[in-house]
C-alpha positions in Angstrom: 172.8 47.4 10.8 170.1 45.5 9.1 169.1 43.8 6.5 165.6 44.8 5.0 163.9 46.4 1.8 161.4 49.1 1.4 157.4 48.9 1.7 154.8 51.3 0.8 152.3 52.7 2.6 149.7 55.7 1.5 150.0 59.2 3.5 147.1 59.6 6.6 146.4 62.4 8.6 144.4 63.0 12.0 144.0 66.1 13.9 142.5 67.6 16.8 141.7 71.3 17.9 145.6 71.5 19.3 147.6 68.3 17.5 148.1 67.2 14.4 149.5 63.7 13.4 150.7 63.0 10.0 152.6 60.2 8.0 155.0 59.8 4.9 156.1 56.2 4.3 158.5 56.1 7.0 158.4 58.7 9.2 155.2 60.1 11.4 155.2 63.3 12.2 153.0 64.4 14.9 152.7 68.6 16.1 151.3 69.2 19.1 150.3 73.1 18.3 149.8 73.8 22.1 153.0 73.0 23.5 154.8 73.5 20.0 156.7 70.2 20.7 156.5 67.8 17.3 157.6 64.7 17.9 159.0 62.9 14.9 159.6 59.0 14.3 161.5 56.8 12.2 158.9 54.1 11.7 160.4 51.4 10.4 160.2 48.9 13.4 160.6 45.9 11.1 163.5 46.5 9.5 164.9 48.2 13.2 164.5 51.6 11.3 167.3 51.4 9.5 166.9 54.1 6.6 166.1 53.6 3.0 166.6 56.3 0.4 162.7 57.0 0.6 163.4 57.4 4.4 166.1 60.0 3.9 164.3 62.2 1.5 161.4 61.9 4.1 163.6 63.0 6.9 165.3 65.9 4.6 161.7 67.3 3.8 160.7 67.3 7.1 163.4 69.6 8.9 162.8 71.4 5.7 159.6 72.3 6.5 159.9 72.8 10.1 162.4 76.1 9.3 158.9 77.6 8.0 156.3 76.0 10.8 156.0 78.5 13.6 154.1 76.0 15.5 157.2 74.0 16.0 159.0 75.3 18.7 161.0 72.1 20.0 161.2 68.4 18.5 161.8 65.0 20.1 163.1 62.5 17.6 162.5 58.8 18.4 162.3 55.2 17.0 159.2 53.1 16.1 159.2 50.2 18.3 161.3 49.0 21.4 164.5 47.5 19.6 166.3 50.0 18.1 166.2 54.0 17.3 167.9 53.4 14.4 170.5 51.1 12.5 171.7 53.1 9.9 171.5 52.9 6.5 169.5 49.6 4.7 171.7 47.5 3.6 169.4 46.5 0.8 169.1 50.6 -0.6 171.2 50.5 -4.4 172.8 53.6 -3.3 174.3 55.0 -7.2 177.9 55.8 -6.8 179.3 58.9 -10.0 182.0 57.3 -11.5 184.6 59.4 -10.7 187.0 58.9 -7.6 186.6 62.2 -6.4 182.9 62.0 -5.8 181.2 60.0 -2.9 177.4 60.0 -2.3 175.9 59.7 0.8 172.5 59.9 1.3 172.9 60.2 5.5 174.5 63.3 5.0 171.6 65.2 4.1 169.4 62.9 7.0 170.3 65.7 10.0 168.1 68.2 11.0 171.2 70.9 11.1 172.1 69.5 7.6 168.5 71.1 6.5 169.2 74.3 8.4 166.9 73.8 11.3 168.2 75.5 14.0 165.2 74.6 16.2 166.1 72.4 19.3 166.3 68.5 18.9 166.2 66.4 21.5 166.8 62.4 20.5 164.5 59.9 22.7 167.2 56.7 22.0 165.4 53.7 23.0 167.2 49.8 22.0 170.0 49.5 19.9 171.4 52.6 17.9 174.5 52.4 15.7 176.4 53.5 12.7 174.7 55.6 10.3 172.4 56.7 13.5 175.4 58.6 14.4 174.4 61.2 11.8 171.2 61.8 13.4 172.1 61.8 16.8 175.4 63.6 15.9 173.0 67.1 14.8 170.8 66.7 18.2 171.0 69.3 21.2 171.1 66.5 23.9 169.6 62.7 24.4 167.9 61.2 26.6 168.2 57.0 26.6 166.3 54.7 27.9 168.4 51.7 30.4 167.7 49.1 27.7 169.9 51.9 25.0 172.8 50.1 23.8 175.5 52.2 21.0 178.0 50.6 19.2 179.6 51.2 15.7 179.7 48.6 13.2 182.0 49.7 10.1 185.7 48.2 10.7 183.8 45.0 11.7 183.0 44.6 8.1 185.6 46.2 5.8 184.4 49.9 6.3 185.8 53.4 7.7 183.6 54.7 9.9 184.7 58.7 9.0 181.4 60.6 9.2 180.0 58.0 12.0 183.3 58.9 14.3 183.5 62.5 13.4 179.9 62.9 14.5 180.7 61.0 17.9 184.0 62.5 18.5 182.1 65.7 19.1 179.9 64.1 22.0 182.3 61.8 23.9 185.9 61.7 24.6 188.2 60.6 22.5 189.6 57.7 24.2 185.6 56.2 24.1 185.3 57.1 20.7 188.1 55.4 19.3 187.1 52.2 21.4 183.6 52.6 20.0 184.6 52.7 16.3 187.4 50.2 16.7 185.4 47.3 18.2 182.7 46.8 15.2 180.7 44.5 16.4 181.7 42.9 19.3 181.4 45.2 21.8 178.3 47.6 23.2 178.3 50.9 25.1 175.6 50.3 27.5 173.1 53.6 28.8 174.7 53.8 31.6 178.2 53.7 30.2 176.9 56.8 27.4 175.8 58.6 30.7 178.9 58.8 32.1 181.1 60.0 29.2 178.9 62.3 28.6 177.3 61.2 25.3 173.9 61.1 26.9 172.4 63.8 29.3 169.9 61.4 30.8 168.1 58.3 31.9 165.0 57.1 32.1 162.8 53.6 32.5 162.4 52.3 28.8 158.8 52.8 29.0 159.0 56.8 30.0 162.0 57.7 27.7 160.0 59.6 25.4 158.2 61.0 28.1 161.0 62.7 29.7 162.4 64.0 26.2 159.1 65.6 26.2 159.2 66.8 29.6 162.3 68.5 28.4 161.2 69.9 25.3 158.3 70.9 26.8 160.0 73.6 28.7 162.4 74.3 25.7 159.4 75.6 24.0 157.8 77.4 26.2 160.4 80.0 25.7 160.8 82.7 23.5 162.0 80.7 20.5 164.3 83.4 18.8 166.0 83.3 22.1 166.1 79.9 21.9 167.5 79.4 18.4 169.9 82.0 19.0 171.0 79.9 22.1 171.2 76.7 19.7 173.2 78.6 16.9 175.7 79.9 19.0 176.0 76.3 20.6 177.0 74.7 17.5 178.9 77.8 16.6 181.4 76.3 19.2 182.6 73.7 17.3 181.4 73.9 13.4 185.0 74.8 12.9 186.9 71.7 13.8 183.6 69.7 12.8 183.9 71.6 9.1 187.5 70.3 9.1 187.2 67.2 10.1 184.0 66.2 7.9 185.8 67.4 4.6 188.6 64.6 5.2 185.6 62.1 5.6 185.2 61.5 1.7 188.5 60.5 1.2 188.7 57.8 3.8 185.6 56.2 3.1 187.3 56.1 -0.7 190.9 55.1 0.3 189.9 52.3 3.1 186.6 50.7 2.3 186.2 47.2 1.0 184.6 46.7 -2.1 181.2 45.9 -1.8 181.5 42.1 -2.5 183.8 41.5 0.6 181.7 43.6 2.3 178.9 41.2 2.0 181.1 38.3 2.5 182.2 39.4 5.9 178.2 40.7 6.6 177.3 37.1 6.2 180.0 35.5 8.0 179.2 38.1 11.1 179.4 36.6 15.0 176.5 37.3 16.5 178.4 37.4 20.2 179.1 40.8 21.7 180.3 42.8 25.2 178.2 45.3 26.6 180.1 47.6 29.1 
């Protein structure tokens, strides 16, 4: 995770006869109308791209408006900058919490593009370091692709906090011996690129500098295809599993309430942090 506030920025936009580049405050959105890939980036580099609230409503708008953009056939989601995809949520966003012990909010869970009923093909390009709240984007992705550098790891029990939704998310990608090592360790221990290969969490590898370049390669193809078929195929996917997903997610809530610190140790033990750590 890291440690960082918001900035502002005003909107641009740039197009060409086939592409079309625009920009919110944190996330850059650029359609390329003659493949029908859109590539979309958390640009935060900064602040590691951790996600504000101003991100997250950025990020639900977006695969909002993608259900009704027929020039979107395929998306590659990325990270600004070479250090990390994404760090989860900002631990400087005031995140409101109803008073009531029954009620949790969480603005993540509305980050995802399958959250925002996209069912148009997402493929993550995972470059640097990519942990905790990441997980709930890279949990509603069809497949990623990480560059050799990519390094996963869970923060929460590391300082006072369940990881529910985080694990959930992962425990539908890798087995369940890897995930439970993952969201047991907290911070002092990394799943390398190579090691997210082999268990199956990540579909392929590729030189840090061409990692977005072969999830393009990918979604290239992806949306050259008749994209009914191709949503159909991506429905039925997920179809597979929203069951035990479904299940599992609606438990989530009540851990989070029942185990987490309260925010004052949380801090405390976010301050004392090590800043050692095993990458296998």
């Amino acid at each position: 995770m890291s440690s960082s506030s918001s900035s502002s920025s005003t909107s641009t936009s740039t197009s060409t006869s086939t592409s079309t580049s625009t920009s919110s405050v944190h996330v850059r959105v650029e359609r390329d109308k003659e493949t029908g890939v859109t590539v979309v980036t958390l640009d935060r580099p900064e602040k590691h791209n951790a996600i504000d609230l101003a991100t997250a409503r950025e990020l639900a708008t977006t695969w909002r408006e993608f259900r009704f953009d027929d020039s979107v056939r395929a998306v590659v989601l990325t990270g600004a900058g070479d250090n990390a995809f994404c760090t989860g949520i900002d631990r400087a966003a005031d995140v409101p919490q109803p008073p009531s012990p029954y009620s949790i909010d969480d603005p993540l869970l509305s980050i995802g593009p399958k959250a925002n009923d996209l069912w148009k093909p997402v493929i993550a390009a995972v470059r640097g370091m990519a942990c905790g709240g990441a997980f709930y984007l890279l949990g509603e992705v069809e497949f990623i692709v990480a560059a050799e550098d990519a390094t996963f790891f869970d923060p929460h029990t590391t300082y006072g906090m369940v990881s529910a939704y985080e694990a959930i998310f992962m425990a539908q990608r890798m087995p369940f011996g890897e995930v439970a090592r993952m969201s047991l360790m907290g911070t002092a221990e990394r799943v390398s690129a190579r090691r997210a290969y082999e268990t199956g969490l990540v579909s392929e590898l590729a030189a840090p500098q061409d990692v977005s370049g072969a999830a393009l390669r990918s979604a290239e193809v992806i949306a050259s295809y008749p994209t009914e078929a191709v949503q159909g195929t991506v429905r039925a996917v997920w179809a597979a599993k929203e069951g035990a997903r479904s299940q599992a997610l609606a438990q989530a809530p009540h851990l989070v309430a029942l185990g987490n610190l309260p925010p004052d140790r949380q801090a405390e033990l976010f301050a004392a942090r090590r800043t050692g750590f095993r990458t296998r």
